[in-house]
N, C-alpha and C positions, 0 to 999 in steps of 0.2 A: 369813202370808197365803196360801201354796202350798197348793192343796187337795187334792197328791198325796201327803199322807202316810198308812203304814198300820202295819199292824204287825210288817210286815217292815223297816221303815228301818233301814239299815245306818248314814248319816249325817243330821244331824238339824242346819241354824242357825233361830234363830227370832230374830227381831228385831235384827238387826244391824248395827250403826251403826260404820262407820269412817271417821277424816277422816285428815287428809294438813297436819299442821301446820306452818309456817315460822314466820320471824319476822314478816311482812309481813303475811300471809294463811292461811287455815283451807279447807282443799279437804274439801269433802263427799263424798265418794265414793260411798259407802253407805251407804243410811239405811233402814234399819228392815225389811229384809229377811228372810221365812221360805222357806225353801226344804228339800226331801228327798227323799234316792236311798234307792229301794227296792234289796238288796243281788241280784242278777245280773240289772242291769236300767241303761240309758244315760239319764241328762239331760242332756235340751241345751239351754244359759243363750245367747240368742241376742239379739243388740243393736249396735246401732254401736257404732265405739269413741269410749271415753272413759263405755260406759253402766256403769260398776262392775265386770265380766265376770272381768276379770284380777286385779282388789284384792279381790274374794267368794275366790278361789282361793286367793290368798296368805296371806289371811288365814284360811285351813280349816288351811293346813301353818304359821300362826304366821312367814312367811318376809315379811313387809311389812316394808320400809325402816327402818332403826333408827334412833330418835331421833325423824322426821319420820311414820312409818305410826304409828297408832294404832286400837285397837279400843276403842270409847268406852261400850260398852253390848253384850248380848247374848248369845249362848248358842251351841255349835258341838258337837255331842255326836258321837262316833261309838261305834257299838258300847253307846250307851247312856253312856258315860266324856265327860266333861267336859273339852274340849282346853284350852280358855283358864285355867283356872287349873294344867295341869300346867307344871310347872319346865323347863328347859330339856334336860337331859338325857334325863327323859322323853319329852318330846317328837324325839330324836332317835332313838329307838326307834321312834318312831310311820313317822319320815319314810323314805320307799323301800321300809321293810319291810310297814308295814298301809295306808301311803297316799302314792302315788306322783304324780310330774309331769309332766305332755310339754311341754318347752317349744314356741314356735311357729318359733323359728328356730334350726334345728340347727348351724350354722356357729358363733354361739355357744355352744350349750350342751356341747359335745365340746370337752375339751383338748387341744389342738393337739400337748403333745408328750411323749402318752402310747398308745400304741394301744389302740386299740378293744376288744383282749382285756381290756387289765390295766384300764382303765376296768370294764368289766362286773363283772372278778375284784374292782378294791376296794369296790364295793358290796356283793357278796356278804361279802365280807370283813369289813364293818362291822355285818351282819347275821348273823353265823356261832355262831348262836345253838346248834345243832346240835352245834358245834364238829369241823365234817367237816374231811378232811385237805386240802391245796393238789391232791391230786391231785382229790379228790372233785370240787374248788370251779373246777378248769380242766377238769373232764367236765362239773359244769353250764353254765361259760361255753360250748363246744363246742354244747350241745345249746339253748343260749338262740339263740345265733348263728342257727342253724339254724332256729330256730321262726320267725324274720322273713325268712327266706328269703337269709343269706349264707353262705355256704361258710365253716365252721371254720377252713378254711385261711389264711385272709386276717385270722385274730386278732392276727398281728402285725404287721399293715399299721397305719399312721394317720389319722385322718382325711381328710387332704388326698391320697389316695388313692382317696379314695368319691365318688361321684356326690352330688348336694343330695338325692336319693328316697332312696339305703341312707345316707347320715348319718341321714336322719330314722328310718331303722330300727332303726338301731344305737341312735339316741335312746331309743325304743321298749322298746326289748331291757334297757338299762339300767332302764328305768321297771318292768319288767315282771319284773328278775332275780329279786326276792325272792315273786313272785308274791301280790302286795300287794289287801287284799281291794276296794279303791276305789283308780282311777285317775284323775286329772284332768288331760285332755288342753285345754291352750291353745292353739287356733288350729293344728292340729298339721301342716296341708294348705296354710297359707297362701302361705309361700315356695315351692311346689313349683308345677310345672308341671301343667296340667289333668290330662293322663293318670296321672300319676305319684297324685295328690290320690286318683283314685278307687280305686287299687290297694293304696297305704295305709289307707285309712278300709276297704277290705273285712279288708285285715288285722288293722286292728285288730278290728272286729267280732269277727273268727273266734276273735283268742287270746281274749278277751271272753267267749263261749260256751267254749270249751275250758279256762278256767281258772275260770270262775265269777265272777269280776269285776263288781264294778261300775265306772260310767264315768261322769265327767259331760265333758262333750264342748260347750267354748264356743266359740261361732261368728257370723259375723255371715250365714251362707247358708242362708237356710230349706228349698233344696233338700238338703244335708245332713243336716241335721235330720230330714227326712222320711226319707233312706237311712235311718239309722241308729240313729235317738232313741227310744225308747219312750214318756217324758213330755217334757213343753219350759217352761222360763219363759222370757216376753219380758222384758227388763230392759231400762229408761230413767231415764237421770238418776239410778244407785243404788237404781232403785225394781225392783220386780217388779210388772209391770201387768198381764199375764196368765199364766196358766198352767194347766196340763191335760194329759193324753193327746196325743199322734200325733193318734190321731184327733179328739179335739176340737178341736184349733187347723185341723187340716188339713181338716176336715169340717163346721167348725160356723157357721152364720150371725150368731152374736155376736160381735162383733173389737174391741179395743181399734184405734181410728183409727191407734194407731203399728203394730200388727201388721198391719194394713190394709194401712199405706204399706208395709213392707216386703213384703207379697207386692204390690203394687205395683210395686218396684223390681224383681220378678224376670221377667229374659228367656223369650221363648215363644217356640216355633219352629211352624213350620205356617199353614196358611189362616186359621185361627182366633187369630194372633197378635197381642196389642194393643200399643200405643207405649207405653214405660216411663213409668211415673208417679212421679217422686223426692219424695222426701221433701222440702217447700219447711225451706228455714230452717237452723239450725245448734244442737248440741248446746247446753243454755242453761249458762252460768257454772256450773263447782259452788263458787266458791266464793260467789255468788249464785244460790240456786237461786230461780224465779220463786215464788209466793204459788200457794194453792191447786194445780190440776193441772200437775205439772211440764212434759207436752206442750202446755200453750192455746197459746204462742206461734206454735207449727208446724201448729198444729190446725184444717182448714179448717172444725168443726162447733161450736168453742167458745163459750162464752156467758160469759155475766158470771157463771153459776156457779160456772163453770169457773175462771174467773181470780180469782176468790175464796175457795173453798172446795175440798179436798182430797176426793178422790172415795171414797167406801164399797166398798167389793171387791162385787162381788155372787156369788154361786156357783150354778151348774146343776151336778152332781152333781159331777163330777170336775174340772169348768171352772172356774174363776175369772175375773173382769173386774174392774179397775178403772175404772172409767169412767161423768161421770155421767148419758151419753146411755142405755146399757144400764141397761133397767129389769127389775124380776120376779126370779127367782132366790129366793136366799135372802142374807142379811146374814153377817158373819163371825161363827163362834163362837169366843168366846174363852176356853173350855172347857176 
């Protein structure tokens, strides 16, 4: 359904279905999602939580819950290579070295009682494809250190040494040692303090341009987004209900009513400030997802179309819209 693909795509899923199976109940997570990163260029999947955000991610690195994650349907190509039918091994080849992680809260994602050097060093180490010597592989831990802005000297410090902003650096640094061609940064400013949020997200930006990377960067702050994002899908309820350029979502007069509400939810400072508008209502069941358009329930424009019939994508060139108030465009080709 993502109308941002071309022929630079580095990563490519098209139609992607994942549920979250118990013995009880069937969680829909994900349904039926296209999405793609052009390769040195940022997406940002931007949605409440519980909109699919984190299980799209897990399910690009094969890392969903065993046993209970499932990918039911679907396609996840990078590089043109086909991830979902390679074997495990393979796939551990893939992970750190051509496609990396940030998780959202660095407290966990750092081993408490290993220091930050030899962490960095056995990543590289697992990727020492090269087959450089330990001195080689503790010059690049040194000069990774360095690119996030810590001091070499502190590689044999531990975690619980660092401030919450350089854990999430050090996070970074790991993500970033084998200098991996797509990054997937979740949530990565979340736990951090306001200031600390915008010095990281410029950092990352920078190694971004400096290494050639790509990034897809989910979030639920449309201000964000606008730092940093080149393309964006809205994502609700596992779906993708908009997507386009920067500047289409951020300049265009046709809005999916849930991308509405969220720049609705977002604060304004100044004369021209208006009272927050939230979003009424609450994410709907996934393991009940409503009939027809997943938002009617929250939707203050819905019709009995709406809560019966599943809405057509419509596309303005780069833009896409699901929704069946936006008319005109063009229909999905499925080509």
């Amino acid at each position: 359904m993502s109308s941002i693909a071309q022929n630079d795509n580095i990563l490519e899923i098209k139609d992607l279905h994942v549920v979250y199976e118990t013995d009880s109940e069937t969680v829909y997570a994900v349904n039926g999602i296209d999405l793609s990163l052009k390769a040195g260029k940022t997406l940002g999947i931007v949605g409440e939580t519980g909109a699919g955000k984190t299980t799209t991610a897990l399910s690009i690195l094969r890392l969903l819950p065993q046993d209970i994650g499932k990918i039911t349907s679907g396609s996840i190509t990078f590089n043109g290579q086909e991830l979902l039918t390679l074997g495990k091994s393979e796939m551990q080849k893939i992970r750190g070295a051509s496609i990396s992680m940030i998780f959202q809260d660095p407290m966990t994602s750092l081993n408490p009682v290993n220091t930050v050097g030899d962490q960095i060093y056995e990543s590289l180490m697992l990727h020492n494809d090269e087959h450089k010597s330990k001195k080689e592989l503790e010059e690049r831990v040194d000069a990774i250190l360095e690119s996030v802005g810590i001091p070499k000297t502190r590689k044999k410090e531990y975690p619980h040494q660092f401030s919450g902003g350089m854990k999430q650096r050090i996070v970074i640094a790991i993500a970033l040692a084998c200098h991996p061609a797509v990054v997937i940064a979740d949530e990565p400013t979340t736990a951090l303090d306001v200031t600390i949020q915008a010095q990281v997200l410029a950092m990352m930006s920078a190694l971004r341009d400096q290494l050639g990377m790509a990034m897809i960067l989910i979030t639920h702050d449309l201000g964000v987004v606008a730092e940093t994002c080149d393309d964006v899908a809205v994502m609700y309820a596992g779906e993708i209900v908009e997507s386009g350029t920067v500047e289409d979502i951020f300049g265009h007069v046709r809005h999916h009513p849930y991308t509405e509400g969220l720049f609705g939810s977002i604060p304004s400072l100044g004369s021209d400030a208006k009272r927050l508008k939230p979003i009424s209502g609450l994410m709907p069941d996934p393991t009940n997802l409503p009939t027809g358009c997943s938002f009617h329930p929250r939707c203050p424009y819905a019709t009995e179309k709406c809560r019966e019939e599943k809405p057509e994508a419509r596309y303005f060139g780069t833009h896409f819209v699901a929704c069946h108030l936006i008319t005109g465009g063009e229909p999905k080709n499925d080509e």
